[in-house]
C-alpha positions as CSV (number, residue, x, y, z in Angstrom):
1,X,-15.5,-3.5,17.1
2,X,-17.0,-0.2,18.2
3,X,-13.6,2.1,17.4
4,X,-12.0,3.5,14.6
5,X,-8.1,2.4,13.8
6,X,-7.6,6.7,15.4
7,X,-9.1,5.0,18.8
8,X,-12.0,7.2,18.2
9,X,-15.8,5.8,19.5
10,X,-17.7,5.3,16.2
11,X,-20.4,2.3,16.2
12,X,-19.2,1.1,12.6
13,X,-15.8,0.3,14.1
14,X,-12.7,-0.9,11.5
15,X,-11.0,-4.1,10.9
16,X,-8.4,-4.3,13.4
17,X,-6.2,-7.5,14.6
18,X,-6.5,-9.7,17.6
19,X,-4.5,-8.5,20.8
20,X,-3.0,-11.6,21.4
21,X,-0.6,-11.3,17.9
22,X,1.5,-9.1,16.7
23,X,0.2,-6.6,14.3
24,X,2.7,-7.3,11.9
25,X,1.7,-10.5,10.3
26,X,5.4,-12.4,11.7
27,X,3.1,-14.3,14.2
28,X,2.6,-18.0,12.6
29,X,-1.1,-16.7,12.7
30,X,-2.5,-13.0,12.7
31,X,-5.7,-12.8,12.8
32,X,-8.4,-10.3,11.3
33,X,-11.5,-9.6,12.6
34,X,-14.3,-7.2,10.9
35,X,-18.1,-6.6,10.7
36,X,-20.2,-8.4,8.0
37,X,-21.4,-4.9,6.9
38,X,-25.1,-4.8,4.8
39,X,-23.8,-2.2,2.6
40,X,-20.8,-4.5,1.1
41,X,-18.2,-2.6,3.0
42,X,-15.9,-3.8,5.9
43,X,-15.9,-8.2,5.9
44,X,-19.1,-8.7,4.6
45,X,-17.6,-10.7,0.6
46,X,-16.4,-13.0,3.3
47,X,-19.3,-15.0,3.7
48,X,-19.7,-15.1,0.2
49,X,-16.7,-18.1,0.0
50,X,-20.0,-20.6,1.4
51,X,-20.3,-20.7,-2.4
52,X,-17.5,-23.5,-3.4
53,X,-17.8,-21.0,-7.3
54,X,-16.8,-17.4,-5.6
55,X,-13.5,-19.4,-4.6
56,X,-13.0,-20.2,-7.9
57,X,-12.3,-16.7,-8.8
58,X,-11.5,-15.1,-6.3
59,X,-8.9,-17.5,-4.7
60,X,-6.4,-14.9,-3.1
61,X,-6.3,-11.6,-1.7
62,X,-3.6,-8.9,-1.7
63,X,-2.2,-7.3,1.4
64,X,-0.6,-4.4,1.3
65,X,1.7,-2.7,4.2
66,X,3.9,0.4,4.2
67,X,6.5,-1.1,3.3
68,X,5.9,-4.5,2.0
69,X,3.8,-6.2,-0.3
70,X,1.8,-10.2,0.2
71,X,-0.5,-12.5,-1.3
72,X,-3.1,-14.5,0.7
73,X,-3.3,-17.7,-1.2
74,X,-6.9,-18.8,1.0
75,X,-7.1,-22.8,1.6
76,X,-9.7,-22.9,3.6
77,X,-12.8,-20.8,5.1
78,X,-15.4,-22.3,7.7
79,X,-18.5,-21.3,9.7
80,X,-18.2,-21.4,13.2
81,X,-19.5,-21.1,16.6
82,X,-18.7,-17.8,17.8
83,X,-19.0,-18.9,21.5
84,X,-16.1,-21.9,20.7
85,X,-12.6,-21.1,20.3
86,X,-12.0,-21.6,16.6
87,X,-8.8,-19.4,15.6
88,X,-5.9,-20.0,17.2
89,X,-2.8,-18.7,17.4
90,X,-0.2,-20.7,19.4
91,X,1.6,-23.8,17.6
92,X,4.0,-26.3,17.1
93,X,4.9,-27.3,14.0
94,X,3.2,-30.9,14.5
95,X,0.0,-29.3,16.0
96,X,-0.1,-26.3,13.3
97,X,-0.2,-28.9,10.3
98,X,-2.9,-30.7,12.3
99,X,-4.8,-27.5,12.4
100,X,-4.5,-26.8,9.1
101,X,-6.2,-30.7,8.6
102,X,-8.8,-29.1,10.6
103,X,-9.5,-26.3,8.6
104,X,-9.3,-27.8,5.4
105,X,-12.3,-30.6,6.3
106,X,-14.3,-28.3,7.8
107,X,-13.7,-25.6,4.4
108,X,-16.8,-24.6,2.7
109,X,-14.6,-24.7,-0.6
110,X,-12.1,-27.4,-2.0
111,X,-8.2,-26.0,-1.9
112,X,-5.0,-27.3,-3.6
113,X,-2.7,-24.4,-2.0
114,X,-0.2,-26.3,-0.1
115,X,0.6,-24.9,3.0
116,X,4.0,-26.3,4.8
117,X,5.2,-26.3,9.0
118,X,7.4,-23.0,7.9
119,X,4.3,-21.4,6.5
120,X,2.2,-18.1,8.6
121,X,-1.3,-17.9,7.8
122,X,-3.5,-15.0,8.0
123,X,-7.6,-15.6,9.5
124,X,-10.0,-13.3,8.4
125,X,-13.4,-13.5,10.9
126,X,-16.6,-12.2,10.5
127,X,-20.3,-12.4,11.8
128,X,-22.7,-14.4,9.8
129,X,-26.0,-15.6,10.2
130,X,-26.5,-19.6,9.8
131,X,-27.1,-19.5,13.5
132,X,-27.1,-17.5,16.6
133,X,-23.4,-15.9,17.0
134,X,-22.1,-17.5,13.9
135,X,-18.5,-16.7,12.1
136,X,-17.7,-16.9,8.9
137,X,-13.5,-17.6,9.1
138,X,-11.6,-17.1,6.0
139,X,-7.9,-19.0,6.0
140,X,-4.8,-18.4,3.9
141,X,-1.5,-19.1,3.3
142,X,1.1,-15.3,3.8
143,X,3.3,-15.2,0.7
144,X,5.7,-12.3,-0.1
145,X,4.4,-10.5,-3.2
């Protein structure tokens, strides 16, 4: 939150991905987390998918690694209580569609995107401002571009 990806101390920070998965997205989850930045840069369009219409057109993102291309087909995105426990990242296959069930009925936005027990998912987190220490948590589906 308070380092550049160089490790370098910078009070902006950069987006950077939780400790507890591996950095390249073959976890069933990775998750993302950046700041909600005033100036438009960093996180801060996520809290923009409140509004069910900004999902309608902008319903995926694209990730792109050194040596590999993706699509994030997003199903779901949900404000959240920073101090709870909200993202997770360990699963069975049962217990990961039941999460997804989760996510889905809590989603600001409606979302046809099917997503199956073989699926990974990628969770993009940010502050928002609803409440003290909220999240704004965007969900969606990995697919290889």
């Amino acid at each position: 939150m308070n380092h550049l990806f160089t490790g370098e101390q910078n009070r902006l920070g950069s987006l950077f991905v939780d400790y507890r998965v591996a950095g390249d997205f073959s976890d069933r989850n990775t998750i993302i987390y950046g700041h909600n930045m005033k100036d438009g840069s960093m996180f801060s369009s996520l809290a923009q998918y409140r509004n069910p219409a900004y999902y309608e057109t902008h319903s995926y993102l694209s990730l792109y690694l050194p040596n590999k291309e993706y699509i994030i087909e997003i199903f779901a995105g949900i404000i959240a209580d920073g101090d709870m426990e909200f993202v997770r990242y360990e699963f069975d296959d049962d217990d990961f569609l039941a999460y997804i069930d989760e996510l889905r009925a809590a989603s600001t936005f409606g979302s046809e995107v099917a997503v199956t027990g073989e699926d990974r998912i990628v969770s993009l987190v940010t502050c928002t401002y609803e409440f003290d220490n909220a999240r704004y948590a965007l969900f969606g589906k990995l697919v290889e571009g």
